[in-house]
TIBA-469869 format. One record per residue: residue number from 1; residue in three letters; z, x, y of N, C-alpha, C, CB in turn. Coordinates in steps of 0.1 Angstrom, whole numbers, plus 5000, padded with zeros to 4 digits. Glycine has a CB too. Layout:
   i  aa n.c3 n.c1 n.c2 ca.c3 ca.c1 ca.c2 c.c3 c.c1 c.c2 cb.c3 cb.c1 cb.c2
 NUM Ala    Z    X    Y     Z     X     Y    Z    X    Y     Z     X     Y
...
end
This chain:
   i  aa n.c3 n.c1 n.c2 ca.c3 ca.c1 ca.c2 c.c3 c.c1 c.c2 cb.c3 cb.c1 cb.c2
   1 Unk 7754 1773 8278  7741  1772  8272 7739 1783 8262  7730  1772  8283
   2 Unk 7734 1780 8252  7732  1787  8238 7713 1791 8242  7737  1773  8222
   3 Unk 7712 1805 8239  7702  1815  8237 7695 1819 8226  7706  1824  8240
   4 Unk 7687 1817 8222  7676  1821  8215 7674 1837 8214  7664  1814  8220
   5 Unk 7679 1846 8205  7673  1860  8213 7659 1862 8199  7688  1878  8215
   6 Unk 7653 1875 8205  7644  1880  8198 7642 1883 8188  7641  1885  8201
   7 Unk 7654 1884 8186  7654  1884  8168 7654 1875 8165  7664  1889  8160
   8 Unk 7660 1866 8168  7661  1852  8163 7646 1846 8161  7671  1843  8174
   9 Unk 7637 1849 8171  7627  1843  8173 7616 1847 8161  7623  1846  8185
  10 Unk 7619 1862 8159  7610  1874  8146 7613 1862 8133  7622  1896  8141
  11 Unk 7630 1864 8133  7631  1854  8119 7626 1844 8118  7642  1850  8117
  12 Unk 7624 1832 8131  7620  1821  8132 7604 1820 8123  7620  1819  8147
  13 Unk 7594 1829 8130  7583  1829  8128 7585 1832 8109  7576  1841  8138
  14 Unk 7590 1842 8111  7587  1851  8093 7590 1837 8083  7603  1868  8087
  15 Unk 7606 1827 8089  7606  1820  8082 7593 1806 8079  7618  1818  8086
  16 Unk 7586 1807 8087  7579  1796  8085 7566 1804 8081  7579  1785  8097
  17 Unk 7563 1815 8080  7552  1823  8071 7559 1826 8056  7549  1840  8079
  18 Unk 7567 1826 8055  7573  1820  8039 7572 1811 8035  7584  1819  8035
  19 Unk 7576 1803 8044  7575  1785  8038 7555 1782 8034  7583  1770  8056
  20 Unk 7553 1789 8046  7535  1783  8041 7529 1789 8027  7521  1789  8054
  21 Unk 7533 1802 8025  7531  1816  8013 7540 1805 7997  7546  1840  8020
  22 Unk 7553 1802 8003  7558  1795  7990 7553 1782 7989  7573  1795  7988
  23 Unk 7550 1772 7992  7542  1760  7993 7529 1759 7984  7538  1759  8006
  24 Unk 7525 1771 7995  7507  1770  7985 7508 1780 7974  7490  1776  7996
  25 Unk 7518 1787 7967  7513  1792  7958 7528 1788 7946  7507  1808  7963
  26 Unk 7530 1777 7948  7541  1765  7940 7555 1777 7940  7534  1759  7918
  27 Unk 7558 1788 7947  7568  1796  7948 7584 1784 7949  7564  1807  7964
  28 Unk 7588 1772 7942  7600  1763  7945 7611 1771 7947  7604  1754  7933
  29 Unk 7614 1780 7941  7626  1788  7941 7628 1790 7955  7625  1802  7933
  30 Unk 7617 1800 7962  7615  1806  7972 7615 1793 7984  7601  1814  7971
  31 Unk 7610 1784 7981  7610  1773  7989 7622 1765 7991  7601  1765  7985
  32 Unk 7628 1766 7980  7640  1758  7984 7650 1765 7992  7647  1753  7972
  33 Unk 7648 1781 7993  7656  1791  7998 7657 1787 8015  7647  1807  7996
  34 Unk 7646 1785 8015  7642  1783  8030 7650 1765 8041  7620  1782  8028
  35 Unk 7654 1761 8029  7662  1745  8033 7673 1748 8031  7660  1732  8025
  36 Unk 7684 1737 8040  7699  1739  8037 7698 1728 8022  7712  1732  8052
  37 Unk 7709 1732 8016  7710  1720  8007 7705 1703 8009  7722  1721  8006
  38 Unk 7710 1701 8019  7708  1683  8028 7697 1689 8031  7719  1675  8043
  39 Unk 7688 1694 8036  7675  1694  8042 7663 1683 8033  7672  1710  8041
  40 Unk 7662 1680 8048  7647  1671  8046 7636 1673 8051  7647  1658  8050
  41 Unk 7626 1669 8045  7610  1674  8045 7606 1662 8048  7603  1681  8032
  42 Unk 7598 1656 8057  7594  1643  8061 7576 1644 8067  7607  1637  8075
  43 Unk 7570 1636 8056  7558  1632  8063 7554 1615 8072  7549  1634  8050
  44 Unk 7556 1619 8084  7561  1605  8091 7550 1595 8084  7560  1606  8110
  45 Unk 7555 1586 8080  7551  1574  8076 7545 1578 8063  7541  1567  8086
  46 Unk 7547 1586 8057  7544  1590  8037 7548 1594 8029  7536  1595  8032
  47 Unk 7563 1601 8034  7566  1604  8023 7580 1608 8029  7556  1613  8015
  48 Unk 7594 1611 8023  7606  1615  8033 7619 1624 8020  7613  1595  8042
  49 Unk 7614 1635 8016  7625  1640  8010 7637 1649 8013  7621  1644  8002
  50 Unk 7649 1639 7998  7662  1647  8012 7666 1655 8000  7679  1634  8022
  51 Unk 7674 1668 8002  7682  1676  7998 7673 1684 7989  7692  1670  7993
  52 Unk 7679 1693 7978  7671  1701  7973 7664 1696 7959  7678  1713  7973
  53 Unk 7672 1689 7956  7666  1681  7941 7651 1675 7945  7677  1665  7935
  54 Unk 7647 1662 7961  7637  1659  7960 7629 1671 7968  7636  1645  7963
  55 Unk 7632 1680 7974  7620  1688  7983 7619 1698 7975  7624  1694  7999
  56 Unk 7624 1696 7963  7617  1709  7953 7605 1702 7946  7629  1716  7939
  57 Unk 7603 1690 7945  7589  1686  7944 7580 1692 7953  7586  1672  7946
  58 Unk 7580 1693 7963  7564  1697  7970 7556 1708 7967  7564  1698  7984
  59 Unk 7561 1723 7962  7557  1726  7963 7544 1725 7948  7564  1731  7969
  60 Unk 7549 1716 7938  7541  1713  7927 7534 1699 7928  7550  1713  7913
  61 Unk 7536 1694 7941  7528  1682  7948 7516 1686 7953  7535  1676  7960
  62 Unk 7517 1698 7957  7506  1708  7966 7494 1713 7953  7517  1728  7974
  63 Unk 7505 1721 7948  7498  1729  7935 7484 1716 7924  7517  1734  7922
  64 Unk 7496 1706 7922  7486  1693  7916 7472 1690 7923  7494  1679  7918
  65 Unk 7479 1684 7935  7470  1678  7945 7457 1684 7948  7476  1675  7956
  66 Unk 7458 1701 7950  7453  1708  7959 7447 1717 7949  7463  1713  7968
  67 Unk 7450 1720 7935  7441  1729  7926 7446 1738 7932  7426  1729  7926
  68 Unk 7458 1745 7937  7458  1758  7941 7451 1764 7954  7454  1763  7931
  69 Unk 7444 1759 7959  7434  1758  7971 7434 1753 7984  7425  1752  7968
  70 Unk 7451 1749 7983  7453  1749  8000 7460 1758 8006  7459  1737  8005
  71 Unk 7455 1755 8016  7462  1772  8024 7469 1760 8037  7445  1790  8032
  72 Unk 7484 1765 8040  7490  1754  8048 7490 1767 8062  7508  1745  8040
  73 Unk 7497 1764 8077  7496  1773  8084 7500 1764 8096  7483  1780  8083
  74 Unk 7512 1775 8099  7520  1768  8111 7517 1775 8123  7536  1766  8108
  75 Unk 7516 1770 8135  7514  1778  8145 7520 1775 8157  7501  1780  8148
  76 Unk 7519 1776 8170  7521  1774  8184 7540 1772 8178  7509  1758  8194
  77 Unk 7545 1782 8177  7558  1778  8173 7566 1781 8183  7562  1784  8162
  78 Unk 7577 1767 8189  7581  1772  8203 7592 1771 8195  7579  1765  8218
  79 Unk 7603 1776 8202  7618  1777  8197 7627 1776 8209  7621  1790  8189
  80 Unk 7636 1763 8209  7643  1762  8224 7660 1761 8215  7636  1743  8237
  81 Unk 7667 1768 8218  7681  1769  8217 7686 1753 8214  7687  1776  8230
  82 Unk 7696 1748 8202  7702  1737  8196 7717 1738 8203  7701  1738  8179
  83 Unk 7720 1721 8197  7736  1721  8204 7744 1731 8203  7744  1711  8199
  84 Unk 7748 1741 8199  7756  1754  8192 7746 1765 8192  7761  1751  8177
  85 Unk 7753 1777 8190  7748  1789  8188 7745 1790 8172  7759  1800  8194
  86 Unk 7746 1781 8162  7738  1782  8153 7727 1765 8145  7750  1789  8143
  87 Unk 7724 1767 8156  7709  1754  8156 7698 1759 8166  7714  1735  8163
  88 Unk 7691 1752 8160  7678  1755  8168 7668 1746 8167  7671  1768  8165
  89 Unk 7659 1743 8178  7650  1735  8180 7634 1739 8180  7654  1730  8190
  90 Unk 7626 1735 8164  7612  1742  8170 7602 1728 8170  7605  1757  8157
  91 Unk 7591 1732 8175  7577  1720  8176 7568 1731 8171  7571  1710  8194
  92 Unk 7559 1730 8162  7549  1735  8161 7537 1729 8160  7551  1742  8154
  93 Unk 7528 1733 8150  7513  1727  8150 7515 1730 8133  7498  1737  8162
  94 Unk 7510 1718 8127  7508  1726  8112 7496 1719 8105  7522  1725  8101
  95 Unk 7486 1734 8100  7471  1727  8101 7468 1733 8081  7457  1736  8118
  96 Unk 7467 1720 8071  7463  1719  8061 7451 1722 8059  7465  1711  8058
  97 Unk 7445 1734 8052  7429  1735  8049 7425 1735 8034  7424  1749  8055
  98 Unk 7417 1734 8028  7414  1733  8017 7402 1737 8014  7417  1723  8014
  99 Unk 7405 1749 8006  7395  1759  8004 7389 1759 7992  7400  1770  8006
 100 Unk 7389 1745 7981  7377  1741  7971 7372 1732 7978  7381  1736  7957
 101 Unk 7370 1734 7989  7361  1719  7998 7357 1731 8014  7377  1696  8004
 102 Unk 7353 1741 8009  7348  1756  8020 7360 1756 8032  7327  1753  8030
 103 Unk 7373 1756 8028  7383  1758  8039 7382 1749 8052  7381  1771  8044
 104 Unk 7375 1733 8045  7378  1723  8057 7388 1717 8059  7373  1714  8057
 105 Unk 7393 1715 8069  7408  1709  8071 7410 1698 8070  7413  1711  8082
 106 Unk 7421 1694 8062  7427  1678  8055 7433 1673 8065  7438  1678  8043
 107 Unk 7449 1681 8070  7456  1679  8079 7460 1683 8091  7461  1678  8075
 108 Unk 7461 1673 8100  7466  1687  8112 7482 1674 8114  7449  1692  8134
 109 Unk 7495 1686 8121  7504  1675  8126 7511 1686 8133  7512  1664  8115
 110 Unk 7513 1677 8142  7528  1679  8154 7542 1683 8139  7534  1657  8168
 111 Unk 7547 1688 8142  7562  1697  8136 7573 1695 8146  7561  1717  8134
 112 Unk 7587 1686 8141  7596  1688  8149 7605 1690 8140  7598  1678  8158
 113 Unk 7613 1704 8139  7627  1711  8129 7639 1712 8141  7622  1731  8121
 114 Unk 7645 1711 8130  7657  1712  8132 7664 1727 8123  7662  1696  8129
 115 Unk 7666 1736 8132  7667  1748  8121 7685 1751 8121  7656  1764  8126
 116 Unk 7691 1759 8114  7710  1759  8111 7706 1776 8107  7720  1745  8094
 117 Unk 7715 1780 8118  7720  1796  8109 7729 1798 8100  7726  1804  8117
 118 Unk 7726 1803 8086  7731  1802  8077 7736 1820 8070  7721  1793  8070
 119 Unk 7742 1821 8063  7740  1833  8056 7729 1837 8048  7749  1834  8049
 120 Unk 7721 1848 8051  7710  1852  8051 7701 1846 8061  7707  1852  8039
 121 Unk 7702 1840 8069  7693  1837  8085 7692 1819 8086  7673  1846  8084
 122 Unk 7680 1825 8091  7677  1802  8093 7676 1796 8084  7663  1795  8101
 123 Unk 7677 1786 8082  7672  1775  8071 7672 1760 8078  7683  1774  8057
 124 Unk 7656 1754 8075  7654  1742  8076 7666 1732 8074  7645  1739  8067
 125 Unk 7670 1723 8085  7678  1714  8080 7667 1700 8080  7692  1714  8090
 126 Unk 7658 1700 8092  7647  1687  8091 7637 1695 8093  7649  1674  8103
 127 Unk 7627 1689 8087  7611  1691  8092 7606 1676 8094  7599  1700  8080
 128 Unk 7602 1670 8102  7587  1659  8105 7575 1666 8111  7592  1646  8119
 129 Unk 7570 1663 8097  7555  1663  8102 7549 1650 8106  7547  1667  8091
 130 Unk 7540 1646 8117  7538  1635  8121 7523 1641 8129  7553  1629  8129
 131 Unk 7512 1628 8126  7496  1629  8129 7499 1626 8141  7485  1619  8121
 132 Unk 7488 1636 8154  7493  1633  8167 7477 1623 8170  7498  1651  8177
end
């Protein structure tokens, strides 16, 4: 059985407090950092991009859609050890607010990743977001 340690867990978090920081403020570069190449970004039942060519849209999907004014924010982030010592399994909570409409919330969804240890640390291989 493959272990999760505490560092691993520090990274875990920081990595997905990047991904919300490069998202909402159209950071692509930074965002694509955070995916393996094949990595996919999936909004269950709306939308499903694979590799880095289509998941470098979102973050100017956000920017469009959103006026700059959403603030994305992942939380309850559990992390349970993947088939190998370099995968990992997280579920979180990820709650969309939009702050030209007084910071009311758009979206909320269940998160199931699939994360790969890579050089320079974790990287997204799947995200589903999906309305619970």
């Amino acid at each position: 059985m493959h272990t999760i340690t505490s560092d691993d867990r520090i990274a875990i978090a920081e990595l997905f407090a990047r991904y919300c920081h490069r998202v909402d403020h159209g950071d692509t570069a930074g965002w694509l950092e955070l995916f393996t190449p094949d990595g996919t970004f999936e909004v269950a039942g709306v939308m499903r991009l694979e590799g880095h060519e289509q998941v470098a849209a979102m973050p100017s999907v956000v920017a469009e859609q959103g006026g700059g004014k959403w603030r994305h924010q992942i939380t309850n982030i559990a992390v349970d050890a993947g088939e190998d010592a370099d995968t990992a399994r997280v579920t979180a909570y990820g709650l969309v607010t939009d702050w030209g409409n007084d910071g009311k919330p758009m979206t909320f969804s269940d998160y199931a990743i699939t994360l790969v240890r890579a050089i320079g640390g974790w990287r997204i291989r799947t995200l589903v977001a999906t309305a619970p």
